[in-house]
C-alpha positions as CSV (number, residue, x, y, z in Angstrom):
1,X,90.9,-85.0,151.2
2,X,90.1,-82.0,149.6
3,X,92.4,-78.9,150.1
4,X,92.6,-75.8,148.7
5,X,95.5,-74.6,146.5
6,X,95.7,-70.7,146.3
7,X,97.2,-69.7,143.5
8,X,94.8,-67.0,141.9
9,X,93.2,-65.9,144.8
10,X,89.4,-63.9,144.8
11,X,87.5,-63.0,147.3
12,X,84.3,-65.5,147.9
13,X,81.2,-64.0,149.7
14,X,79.6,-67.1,151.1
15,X,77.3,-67.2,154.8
16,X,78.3,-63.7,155.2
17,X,82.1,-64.1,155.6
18,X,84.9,-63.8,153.2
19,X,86.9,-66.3,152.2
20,X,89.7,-67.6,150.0
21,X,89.1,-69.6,146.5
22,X,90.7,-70.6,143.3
23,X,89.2,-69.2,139.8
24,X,89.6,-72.6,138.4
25,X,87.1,-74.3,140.9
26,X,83.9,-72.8,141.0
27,X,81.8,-74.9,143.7
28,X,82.7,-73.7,147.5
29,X,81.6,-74.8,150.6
30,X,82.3,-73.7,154.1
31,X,82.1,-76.8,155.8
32,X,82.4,-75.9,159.3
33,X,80.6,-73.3,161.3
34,X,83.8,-71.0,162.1
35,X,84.6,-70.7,158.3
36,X,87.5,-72.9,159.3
37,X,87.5,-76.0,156.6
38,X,86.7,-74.4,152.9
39,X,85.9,-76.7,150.4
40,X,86.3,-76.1,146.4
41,X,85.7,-78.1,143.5
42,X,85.1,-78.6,139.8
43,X,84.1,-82.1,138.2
44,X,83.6,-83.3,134.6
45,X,81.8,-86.6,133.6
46,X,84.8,-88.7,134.6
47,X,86.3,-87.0,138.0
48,X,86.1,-84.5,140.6
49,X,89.1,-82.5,141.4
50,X,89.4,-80.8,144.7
51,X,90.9,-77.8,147.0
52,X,90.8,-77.7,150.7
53,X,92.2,-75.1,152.9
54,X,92.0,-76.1,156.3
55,X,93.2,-74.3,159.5
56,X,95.9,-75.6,160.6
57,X,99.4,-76.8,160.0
58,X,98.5,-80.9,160.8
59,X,96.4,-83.2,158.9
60,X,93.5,-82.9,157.7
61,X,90.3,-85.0,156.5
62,X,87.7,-85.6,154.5
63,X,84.8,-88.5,154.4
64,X,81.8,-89.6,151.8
65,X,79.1,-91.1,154.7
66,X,76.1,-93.3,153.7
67,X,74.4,-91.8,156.4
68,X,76.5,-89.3,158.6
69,X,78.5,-91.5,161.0
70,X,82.2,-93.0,160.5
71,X,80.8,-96.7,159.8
72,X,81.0,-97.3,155.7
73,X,82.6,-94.6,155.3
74,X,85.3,-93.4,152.5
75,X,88.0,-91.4,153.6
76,X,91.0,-89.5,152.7
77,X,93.7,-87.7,154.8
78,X,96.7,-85.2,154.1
79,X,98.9,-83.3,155.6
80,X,102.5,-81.2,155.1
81,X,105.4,-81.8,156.9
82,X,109.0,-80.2,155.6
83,X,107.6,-79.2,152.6
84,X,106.5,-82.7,151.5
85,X,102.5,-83.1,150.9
86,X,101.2,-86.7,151.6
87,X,97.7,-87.4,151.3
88,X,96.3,-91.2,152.1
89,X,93.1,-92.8,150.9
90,X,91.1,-94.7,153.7
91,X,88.1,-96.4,154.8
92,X,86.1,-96.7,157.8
93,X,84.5,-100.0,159.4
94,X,83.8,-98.7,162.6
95,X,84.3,-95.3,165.0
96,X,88.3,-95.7,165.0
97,X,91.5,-94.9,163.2
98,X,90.5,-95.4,159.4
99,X,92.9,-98.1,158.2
100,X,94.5,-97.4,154.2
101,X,92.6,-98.9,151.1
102,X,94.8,-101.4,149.6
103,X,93.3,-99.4,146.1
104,X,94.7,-96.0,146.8
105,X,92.3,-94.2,144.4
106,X,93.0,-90.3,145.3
107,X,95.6,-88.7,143.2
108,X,97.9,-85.9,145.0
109,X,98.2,-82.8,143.0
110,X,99.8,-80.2,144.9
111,X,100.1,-78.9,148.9
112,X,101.4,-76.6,150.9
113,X,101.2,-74.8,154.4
114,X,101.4,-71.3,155.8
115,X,101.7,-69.8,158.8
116,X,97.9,-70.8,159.5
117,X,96.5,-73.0,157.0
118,X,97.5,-76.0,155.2
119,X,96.1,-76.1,151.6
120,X,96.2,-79.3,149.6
121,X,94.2,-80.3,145.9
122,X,93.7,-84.0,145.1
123,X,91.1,-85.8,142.3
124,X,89.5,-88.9,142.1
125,X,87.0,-90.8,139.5
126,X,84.0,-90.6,140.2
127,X,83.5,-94.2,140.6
128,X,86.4,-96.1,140.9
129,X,85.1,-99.8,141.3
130,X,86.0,-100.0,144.2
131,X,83.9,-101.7,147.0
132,X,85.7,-98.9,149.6
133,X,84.8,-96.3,148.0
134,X,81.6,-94.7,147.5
135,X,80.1,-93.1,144.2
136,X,79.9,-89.3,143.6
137,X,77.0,-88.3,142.1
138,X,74.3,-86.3,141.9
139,X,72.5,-87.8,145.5
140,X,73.4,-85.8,148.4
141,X,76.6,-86.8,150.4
142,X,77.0,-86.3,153.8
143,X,80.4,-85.3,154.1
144,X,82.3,-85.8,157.1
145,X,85.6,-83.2,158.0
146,X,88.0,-83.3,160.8
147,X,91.5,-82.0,161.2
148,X,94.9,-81.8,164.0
149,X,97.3,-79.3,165.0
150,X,99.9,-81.9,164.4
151,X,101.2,-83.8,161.3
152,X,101.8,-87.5,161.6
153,X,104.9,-88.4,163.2
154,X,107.2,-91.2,160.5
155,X,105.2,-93.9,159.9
156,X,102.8,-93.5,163.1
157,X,99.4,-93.0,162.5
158,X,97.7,-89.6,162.4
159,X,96.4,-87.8,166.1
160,X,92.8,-87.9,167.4
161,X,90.4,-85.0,165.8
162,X,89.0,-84.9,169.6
163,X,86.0,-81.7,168.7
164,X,88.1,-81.0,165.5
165,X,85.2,-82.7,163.2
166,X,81.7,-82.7,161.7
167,X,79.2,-83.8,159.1
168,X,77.7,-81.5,156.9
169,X,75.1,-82.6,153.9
170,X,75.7,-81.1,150.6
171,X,75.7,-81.8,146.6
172,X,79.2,-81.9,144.4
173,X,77.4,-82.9,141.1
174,X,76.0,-79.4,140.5
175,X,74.8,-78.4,137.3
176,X,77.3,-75.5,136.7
177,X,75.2,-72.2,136.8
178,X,75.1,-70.5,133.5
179,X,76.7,-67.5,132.6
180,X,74.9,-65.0,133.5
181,X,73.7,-62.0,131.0
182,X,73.3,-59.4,134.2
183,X,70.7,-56.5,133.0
184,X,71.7,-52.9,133.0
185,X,68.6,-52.1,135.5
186,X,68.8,-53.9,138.7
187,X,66.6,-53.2,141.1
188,X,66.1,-55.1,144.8
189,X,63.5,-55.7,147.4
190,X,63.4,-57.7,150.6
191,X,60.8,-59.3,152.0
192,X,61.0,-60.1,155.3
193,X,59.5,-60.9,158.5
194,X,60.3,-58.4,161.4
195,X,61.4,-59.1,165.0
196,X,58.8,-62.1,164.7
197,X,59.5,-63.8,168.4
198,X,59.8,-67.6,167.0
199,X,57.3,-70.0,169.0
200,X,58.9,-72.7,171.4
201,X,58.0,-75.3,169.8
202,X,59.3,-78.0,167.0
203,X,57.3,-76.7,164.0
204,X,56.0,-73.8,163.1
205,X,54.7,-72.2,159.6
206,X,54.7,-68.4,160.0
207,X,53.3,-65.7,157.4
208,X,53.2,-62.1,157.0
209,X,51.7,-60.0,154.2
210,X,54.3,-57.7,152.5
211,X,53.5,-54.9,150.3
212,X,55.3,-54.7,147.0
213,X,57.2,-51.6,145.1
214,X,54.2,-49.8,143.3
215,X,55.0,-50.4,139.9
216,X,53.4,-49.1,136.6
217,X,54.4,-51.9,134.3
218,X,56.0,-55.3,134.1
219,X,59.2,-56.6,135.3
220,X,61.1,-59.9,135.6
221,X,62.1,-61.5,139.0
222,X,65.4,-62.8,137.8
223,X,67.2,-64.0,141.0
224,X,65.9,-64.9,144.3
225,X,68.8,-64.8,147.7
226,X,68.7,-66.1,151.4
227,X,68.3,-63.1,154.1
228,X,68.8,-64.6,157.4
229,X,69.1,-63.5,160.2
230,X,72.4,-64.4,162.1
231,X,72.3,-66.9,164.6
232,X,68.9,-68.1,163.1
233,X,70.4,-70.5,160.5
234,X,69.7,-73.8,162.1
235,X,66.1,-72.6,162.7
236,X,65.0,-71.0,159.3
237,X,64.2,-74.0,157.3
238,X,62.0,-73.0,154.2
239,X,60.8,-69.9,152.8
240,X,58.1,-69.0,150.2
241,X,56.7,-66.0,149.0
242,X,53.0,-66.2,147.0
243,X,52.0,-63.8,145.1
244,X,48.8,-62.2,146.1
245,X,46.1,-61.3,143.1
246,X,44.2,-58.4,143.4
247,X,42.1,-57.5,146.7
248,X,41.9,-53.2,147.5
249,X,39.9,-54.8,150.6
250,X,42.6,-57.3,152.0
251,X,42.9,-56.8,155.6
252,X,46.6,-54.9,155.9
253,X,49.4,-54.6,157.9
254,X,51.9,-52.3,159.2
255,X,55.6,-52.6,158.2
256,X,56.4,-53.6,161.5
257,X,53.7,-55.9,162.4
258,X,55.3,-59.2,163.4
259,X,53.0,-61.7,161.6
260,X,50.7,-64.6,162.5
261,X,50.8,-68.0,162.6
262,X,49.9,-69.3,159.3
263,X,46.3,-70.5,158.5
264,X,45.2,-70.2,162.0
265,X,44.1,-68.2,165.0
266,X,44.6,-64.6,164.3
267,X,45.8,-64.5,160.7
268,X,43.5,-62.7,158.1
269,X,41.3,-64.8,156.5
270,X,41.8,-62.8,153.3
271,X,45.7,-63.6,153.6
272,X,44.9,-66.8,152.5
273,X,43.8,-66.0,149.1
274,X,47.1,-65.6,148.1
275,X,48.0,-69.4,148.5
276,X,45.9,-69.1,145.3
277,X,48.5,-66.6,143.6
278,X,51.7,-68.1,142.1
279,X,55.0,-68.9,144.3
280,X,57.2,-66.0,142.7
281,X,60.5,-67.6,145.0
282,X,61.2,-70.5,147.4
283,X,64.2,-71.2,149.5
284,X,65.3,-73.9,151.5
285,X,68.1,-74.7,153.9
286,X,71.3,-75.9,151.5
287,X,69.5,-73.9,148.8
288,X,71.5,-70.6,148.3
289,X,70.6,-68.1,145.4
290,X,67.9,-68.9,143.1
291,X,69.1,-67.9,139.7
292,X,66.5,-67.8,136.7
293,X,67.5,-69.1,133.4
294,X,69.1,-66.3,131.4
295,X,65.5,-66.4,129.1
296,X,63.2,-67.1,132.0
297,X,61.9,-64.4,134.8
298,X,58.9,-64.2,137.6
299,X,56.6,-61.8,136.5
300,X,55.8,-59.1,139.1
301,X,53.8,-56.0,138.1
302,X,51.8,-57.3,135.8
303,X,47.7,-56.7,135.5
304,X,47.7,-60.0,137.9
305,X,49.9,-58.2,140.6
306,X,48.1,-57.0,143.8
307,X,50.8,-55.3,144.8
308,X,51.4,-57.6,147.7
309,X,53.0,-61.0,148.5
310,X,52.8,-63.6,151.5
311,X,55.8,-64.7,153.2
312,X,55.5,-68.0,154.8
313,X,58.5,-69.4,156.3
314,X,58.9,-72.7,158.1
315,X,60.6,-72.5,161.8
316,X,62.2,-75.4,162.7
317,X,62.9,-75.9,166.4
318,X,63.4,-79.0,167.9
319,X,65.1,-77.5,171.1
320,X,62.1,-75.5,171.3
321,X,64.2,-72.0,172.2
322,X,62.5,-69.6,174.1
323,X,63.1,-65.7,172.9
324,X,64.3,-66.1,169.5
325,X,63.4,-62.9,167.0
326,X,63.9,-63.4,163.7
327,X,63.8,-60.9,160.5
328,X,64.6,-63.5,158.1
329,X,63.0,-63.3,154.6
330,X,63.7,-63.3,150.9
331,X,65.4,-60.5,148.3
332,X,63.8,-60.5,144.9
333,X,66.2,-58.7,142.3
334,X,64.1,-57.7,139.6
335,X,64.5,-55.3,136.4
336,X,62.3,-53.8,133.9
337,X,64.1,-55.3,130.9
338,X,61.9,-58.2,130.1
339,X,63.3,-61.6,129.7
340,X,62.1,-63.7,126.9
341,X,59.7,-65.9,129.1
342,X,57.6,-65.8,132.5
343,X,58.4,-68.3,134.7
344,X,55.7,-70.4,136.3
345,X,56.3,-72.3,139.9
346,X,54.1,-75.7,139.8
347,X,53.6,-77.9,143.5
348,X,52.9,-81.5,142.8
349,X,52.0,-82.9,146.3
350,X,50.9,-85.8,147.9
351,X,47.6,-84.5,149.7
352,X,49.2,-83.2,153.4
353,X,46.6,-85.2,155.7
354,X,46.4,-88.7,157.3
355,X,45.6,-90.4,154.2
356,X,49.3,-90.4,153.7
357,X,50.5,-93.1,155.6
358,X,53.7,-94.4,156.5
359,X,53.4,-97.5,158.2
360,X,56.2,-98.1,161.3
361,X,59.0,-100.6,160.8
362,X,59.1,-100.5,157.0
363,X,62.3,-100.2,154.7
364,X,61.7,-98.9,151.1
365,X,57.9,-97.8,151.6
366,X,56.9,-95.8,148.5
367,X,54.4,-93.5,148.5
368,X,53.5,-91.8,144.9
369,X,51.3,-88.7,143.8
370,X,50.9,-87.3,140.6
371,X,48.9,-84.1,138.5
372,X,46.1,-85.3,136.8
373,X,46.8,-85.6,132.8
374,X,42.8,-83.9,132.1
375,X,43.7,-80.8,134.4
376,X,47.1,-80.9,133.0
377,X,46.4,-80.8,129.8
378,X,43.1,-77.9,130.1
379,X,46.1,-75.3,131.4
380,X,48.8,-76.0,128.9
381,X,45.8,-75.5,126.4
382,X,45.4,-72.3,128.5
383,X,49.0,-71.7,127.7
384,X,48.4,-72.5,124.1
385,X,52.0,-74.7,124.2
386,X,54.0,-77.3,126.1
387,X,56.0,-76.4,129.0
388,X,59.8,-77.1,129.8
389,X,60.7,-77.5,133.2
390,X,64.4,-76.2,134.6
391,X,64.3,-76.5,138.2
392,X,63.1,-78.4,141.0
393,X,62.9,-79.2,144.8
394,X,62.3,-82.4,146.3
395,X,60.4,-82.0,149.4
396,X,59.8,-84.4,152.4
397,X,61.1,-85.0,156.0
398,X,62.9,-86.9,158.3
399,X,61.8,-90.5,157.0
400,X,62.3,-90.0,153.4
401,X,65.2,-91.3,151.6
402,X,64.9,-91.2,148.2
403,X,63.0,-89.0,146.0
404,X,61.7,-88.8,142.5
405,X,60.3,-86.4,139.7
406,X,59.3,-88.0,136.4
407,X,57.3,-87.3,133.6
408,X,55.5,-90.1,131.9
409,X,54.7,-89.8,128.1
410,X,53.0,-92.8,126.1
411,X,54.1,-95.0,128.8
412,X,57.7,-94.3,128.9
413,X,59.2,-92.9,132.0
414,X,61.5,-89.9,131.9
415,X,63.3,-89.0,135.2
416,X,63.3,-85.3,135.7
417,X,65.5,-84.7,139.2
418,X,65.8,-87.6,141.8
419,X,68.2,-88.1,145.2
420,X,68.6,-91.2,146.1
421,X,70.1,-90.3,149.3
422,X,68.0,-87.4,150.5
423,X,68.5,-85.4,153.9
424,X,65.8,-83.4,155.2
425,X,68.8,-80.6,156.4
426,X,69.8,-80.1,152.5
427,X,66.6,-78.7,150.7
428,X,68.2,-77.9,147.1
429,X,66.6,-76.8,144.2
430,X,68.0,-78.8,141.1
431,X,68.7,-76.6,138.5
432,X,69.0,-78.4,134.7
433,X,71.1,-76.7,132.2
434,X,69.6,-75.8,128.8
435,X,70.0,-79.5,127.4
436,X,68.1,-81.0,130.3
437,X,65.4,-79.2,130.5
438,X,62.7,-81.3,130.0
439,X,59.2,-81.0,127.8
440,X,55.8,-81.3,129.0
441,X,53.0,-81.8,126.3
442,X,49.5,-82.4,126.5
443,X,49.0,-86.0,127.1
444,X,51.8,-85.8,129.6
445,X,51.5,-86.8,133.0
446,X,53.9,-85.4,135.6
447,X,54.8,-88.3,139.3
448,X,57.0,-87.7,141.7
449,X,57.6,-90.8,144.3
450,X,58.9,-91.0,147.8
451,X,60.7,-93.9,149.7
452,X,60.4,-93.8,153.5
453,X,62.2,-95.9,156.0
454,X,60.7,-96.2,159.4
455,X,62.5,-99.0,160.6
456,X,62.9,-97.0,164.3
457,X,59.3,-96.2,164.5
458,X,56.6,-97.8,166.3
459,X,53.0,-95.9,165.1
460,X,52.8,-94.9,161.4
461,X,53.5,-91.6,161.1
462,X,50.8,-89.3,159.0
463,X,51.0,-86.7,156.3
464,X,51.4,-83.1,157.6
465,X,52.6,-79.7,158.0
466,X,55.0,-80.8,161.2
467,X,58.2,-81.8,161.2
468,X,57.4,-85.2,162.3
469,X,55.1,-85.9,159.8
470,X,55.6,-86.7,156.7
471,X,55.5,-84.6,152.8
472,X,56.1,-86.2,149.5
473,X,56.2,-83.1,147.0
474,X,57.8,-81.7,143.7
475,X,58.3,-77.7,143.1
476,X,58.7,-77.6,139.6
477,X,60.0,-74.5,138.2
478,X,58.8,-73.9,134.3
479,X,58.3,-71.7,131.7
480,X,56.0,-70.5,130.3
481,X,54.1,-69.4,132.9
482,X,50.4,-71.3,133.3
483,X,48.4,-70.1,135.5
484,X,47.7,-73.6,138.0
485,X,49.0,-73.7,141.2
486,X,48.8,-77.1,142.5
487,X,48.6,-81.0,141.4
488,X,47.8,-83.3,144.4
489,X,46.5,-86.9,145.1
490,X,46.2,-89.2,147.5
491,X,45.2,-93.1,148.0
492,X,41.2,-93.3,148.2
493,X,40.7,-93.4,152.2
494,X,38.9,-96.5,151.3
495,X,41.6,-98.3,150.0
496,X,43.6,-97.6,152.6
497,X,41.2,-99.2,155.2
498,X,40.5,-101.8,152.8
499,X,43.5,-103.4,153.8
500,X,42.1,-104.0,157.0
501,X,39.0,-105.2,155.8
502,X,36.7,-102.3,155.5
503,X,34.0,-102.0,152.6
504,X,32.4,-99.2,152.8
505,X,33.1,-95.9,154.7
506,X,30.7,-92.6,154.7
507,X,33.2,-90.3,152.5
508,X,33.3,-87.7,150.1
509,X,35.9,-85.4,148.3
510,X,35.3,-82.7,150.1
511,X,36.2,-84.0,153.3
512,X,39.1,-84.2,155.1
513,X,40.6,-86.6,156.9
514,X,43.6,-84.8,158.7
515,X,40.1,-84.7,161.8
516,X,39.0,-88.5,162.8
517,X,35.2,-87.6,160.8
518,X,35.3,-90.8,158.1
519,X,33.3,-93.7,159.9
520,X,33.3,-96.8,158.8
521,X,30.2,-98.5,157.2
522,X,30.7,-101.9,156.3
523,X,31.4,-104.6,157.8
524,X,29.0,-104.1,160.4
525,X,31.4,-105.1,163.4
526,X,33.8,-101.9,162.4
527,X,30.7,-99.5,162.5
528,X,31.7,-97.8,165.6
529,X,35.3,-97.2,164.4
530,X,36.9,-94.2,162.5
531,X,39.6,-94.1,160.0
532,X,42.1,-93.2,162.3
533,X,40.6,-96.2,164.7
534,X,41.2,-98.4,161.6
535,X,44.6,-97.4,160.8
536,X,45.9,-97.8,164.7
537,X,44.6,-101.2,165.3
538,X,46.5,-102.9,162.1
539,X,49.8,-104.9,163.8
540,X,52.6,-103.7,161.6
541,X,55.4,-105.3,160.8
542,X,57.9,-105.5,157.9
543,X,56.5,-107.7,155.8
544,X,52.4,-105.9,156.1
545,X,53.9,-102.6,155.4
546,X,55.6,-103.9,152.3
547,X,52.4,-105.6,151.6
548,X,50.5,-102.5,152.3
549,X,53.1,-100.2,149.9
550,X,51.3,-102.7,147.4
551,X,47.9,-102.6,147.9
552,X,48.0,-98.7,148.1
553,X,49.9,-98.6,144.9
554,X,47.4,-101.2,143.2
555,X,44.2,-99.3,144.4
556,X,42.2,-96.1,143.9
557,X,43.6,-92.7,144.4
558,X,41.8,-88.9,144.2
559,X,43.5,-86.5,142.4
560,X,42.5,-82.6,142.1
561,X,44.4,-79.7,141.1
562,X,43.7,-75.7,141.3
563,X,44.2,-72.7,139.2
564,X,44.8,-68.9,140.1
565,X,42.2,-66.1,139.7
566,X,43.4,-65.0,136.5
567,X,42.7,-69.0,135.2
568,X,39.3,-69.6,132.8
569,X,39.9,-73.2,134.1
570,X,37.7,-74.9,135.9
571,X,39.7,-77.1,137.8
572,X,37.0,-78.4,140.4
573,X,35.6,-80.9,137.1
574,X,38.9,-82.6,137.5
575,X,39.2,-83.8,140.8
576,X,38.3,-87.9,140.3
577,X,39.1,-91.4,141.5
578,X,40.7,-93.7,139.3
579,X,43.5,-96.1,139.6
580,X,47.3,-94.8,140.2
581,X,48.8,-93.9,136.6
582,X,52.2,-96.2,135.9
583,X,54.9,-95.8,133.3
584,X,55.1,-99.0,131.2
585,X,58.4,-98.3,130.0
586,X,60.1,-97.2,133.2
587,X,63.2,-94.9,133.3
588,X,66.2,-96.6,131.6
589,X,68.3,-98.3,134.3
590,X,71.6,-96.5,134.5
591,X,74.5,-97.8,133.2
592,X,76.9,-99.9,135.2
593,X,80.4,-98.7,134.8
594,X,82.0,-101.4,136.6
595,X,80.1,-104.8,134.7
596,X,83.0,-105.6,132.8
597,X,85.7,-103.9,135.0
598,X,88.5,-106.6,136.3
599,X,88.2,-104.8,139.6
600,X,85.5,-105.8,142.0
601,X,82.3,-104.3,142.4
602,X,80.5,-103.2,145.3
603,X,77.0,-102.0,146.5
604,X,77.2,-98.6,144.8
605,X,77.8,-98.9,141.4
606,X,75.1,-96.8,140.3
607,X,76.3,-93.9,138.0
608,X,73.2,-91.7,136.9
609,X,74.3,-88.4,136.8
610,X,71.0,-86.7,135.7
């Protein structure tokens, strides 16, 4: 397991304590709440080398989970005893004593112990063929830790954890950040909510107009960082702050004024205009800093700047708390020396309503959405040239397990971020280096696809804001900056209830369907039911939810998009039906390192490191 070596030591500020880490290993992670287990790496194309510095002076442990839990799990375990460093690779079957791999694949490289700590380094290949041990790559692990006071005794086998343990979701295969070129003016500004009192309840979205720094000309947004309030971590679970166009008229608020509940009851209608402004940052939980390319900054100041911005932020709390205030918020560091480019922020989103359906008892449902190549193509004529995209967060919740962002161009697929093992508690924005980023042209078209299991449910479970619903959407960040906001579609509401036999329903674009208002036409005996009637009496089971994965994928689907004020597009001509676009060339398979290996091969073999 991972320990660290100190050899060079400098002083890491991470989750507001310091720490110890190495200069040679520039990815840390605190993997336990008490800043007890620290975690540092550094990885190359052919293995990852670790450091972990554990707090105490027995074993220690580390695990790679398909899912969180101990069963299928890969483990290793070290310790120091009498100077000696010893580190074991196992594997996990069940909830017990992980017996040792016959293939002992983690290589010891140094260890040591303290007074306090015992600090060990060890690498491994990223895929080592074999069937015990999982792949590292760019997915998201959940990585399980655990520790004892006391070393293993001879050749008995190491102590219970007993509360000594955890599982905590995170990414090793990060794109290192580049080097950055700092500018000689840096200024800061927090925007955040104050003493908002967060509602008992599982989901909330909560918003709060914030006036900016007045200033007279231009400047570049070129990092964006976490402010959280303490204790508040596990409730804080996204953040975004629009940027609000031009209104002397919008409805203000004092710098003290708590909020309101966002698009509803009390809140300003006139705050919602600035949903139409650009997302200047966005956070998520397992995000961290949001660093701009070293050519690329958020424009703020500008003649599109209102001088204000809406904070939304997404309270998660399932144990519904009572008496929870929370100041949590965003800082922008910005300076006047402009960069090169303006960075643009671009949500392609499955429409967040009840035509998104995920059936119950399915395994590998895909649901798709896409931006409409006409609409597309009208603002990158806007623009007046393509755009390359460096960044991007997967979005969905608790069903979703693997994501994808591709462009399509003349029918060939290219993948721009994807998790195949995605965790709802690890929001992180993929960040591609300068050789990744990738081109959008006109003719372009620009998917991003979901896969749900729902295996435990038994009612579909609908699209919405709530953290049981469900999301399937891409935050693409670009440059240079258009001026849309938004790509969605969704399945024609008709060819969902086509499925069960419906041929005609009273429907138009403009309606939604998140309120039980679509009835049903033809055939005469469903006249009296709604859409939502529709979709609850079909008897799902596996085999109809695959089935209707199908039919939705092979049918109609409504796509629309939107611009910002300062946009000569008219983006209301390009919201249309038509038939969901596919890639006849898909993404390349990746390469399978272990085909003509003499070792055996397991389950996960799969190498893409993009």
């Amino acid at each position: 397991m991972a320990v660290l070596l100190v050899a060079v030591v400098v002083t890491l500020l991470y989750s507001g304590s310091a720490v110890s880490a190495t200069l040679d290993l520039p990815h840390h992670e605190v993997l336990d709440e008490n800043g007890d287990f620290l975690l540092s790496w550094t990885f190359d194309d052919e293995q990852i080398e670790f450091e972990a510095r554990v707090k105490t002076r027995g074993w220690l442990g580390l695990g790679l989970s398909p899912n969180g839990g101990m069963p299928g799990s890969d483990i290793v375990i070290g310790w120091v005893k009498d100077g000696q460093a010893y580190l074991t690779d196992r594997y996990a079957d069940e909830k017990a004593l992980p017996p040792e791999d016959e293939s002992q694949d983690w290589d010891l490289l140094s260890g040591y112990e303290n007074d306090t700590h015992t600090v060990l380094r060890f690498k491994r290949k990223l895929q080592t063929c074999d069937v015990r041990d999982r792949v590292i790559n760019k997915d998201t692990l959940r990585v399980l830790w655990a520790w004892n006071d006391q070393d293993p005794d001879g050749s008995s086998a190491p102590a219970y954890h007993r509360l000594n343990r955890g599982v905590r979701s995170t990414l090793f295969l990060k794109n290192n950040d580049e080097a950055e070129s700092l500018p000689s003016d840096i200024r800061s500004y927090d925007v955040l909510m104050t003493n908002t009192n967060i509602p008992s309840r599982r989901t909330t979205y909560w918003c709060k107009l914030v006036d900016m720094p007045r200033l007279q000309a231009k400047h570049h947004v070129f990092k964006v960082q976490p402010v959280i309030t303490s204790g508040n971590a596990g409730m804080v679970h996204h953040m975004l702050v629009y940027k609000c166009h031009v209104n002397p008229n919008r409805t203000a608020a004092p710098p003290d004024h708590p909020g309101h509940q966002c698009r509803y009851g009390n809140m300003p209608q006139d705050w919602s205009e600035c949903y139409s402004g650009s997302i200047i940052g966005a956070w998520a939980v397992g995000t961290g800093d949001l660093s701009f390319p070293n050519h690329v900054g958020y424009p703020i100041g500008d003649e599109d700047d209102g001088g204000q911005v809406l904070l939304e932020v997404h309270y998660d709390n399932p144990e519904q708390r009572e008496g929870v205030i929370d100041s949590s918020g965003l800082k922008l560091l910005y300076t006047p020396e402009l960069r090169q480019y303006d960075a643009g922020v671009l949500v392609v989103t499955q429409r967040i309503d009840s035509t998104h359906i995920v059936p119950p008892r399915a395994d590998g449902f895909k649901t798709d959405n896409f931006c409409n190549q006409e609409c597309l193509d009208a603002f990158i004529d806007e623009v007046g040239e393509p755009i390359h995209i460096f960044g991007d967060m997967l979005h969905a919740h608790l069903l979703a397990k693997r994501l994808k962002t591709t462009v399509i161009r003349d029918g060939a697929e290219t993948v721009v971020s994807r998790d195949d093992n995605y965790d709802f508690n690890l929001q992180h924005i993929r960040m591609l280096g300068a050789e990744e980023e990738v081109t959008v042209q006109k003719g372009d078209m620009i998917m991003t696809e979901c896969t749900y299991n729902s295996e435990d449910k038994d009612q579909a479970v609908y699209g919405g804001l709530g953290t049981n619903n469900e999301m399937c959407q891409s935050t693409l960040f670009y440059y240079p900056k258009m001026n849309i906001v938004f790509c969605d579609s969704h399945p024609h509401p008709l060819s969902v209830l086509s499925f069960a036999g419906v041929q005609d329903i009273n429907y138009s674009f403009d309606v939604p369907v998140w309120v039980n208002t679509i009835p049903v036409v033809e055939p005469a005996s469903m006249s009296n039911m709604t859409y939502i009637d529709v979709v609850r009496s079909i008897a799902w089971d596996k085999d109809k939810a695959r089935r209707f994965s199908d039919h939705l994928r092979e049918g109609n689907f409504v796509s629309m998009c939107g611009g910002n004020t300062k946009t000569s597009v008219d983006a209301s001509q390009y919201t249309k039906e038509g038939p969901l676009p596919k890639a006849a060339v898909p993404a390349a398979a990746p390469l399978d390192p272990c085909s003509t290996s003499t070792g055996t091969t397991g389950p996960e073999i799969s190498m893409d490191l993009h």
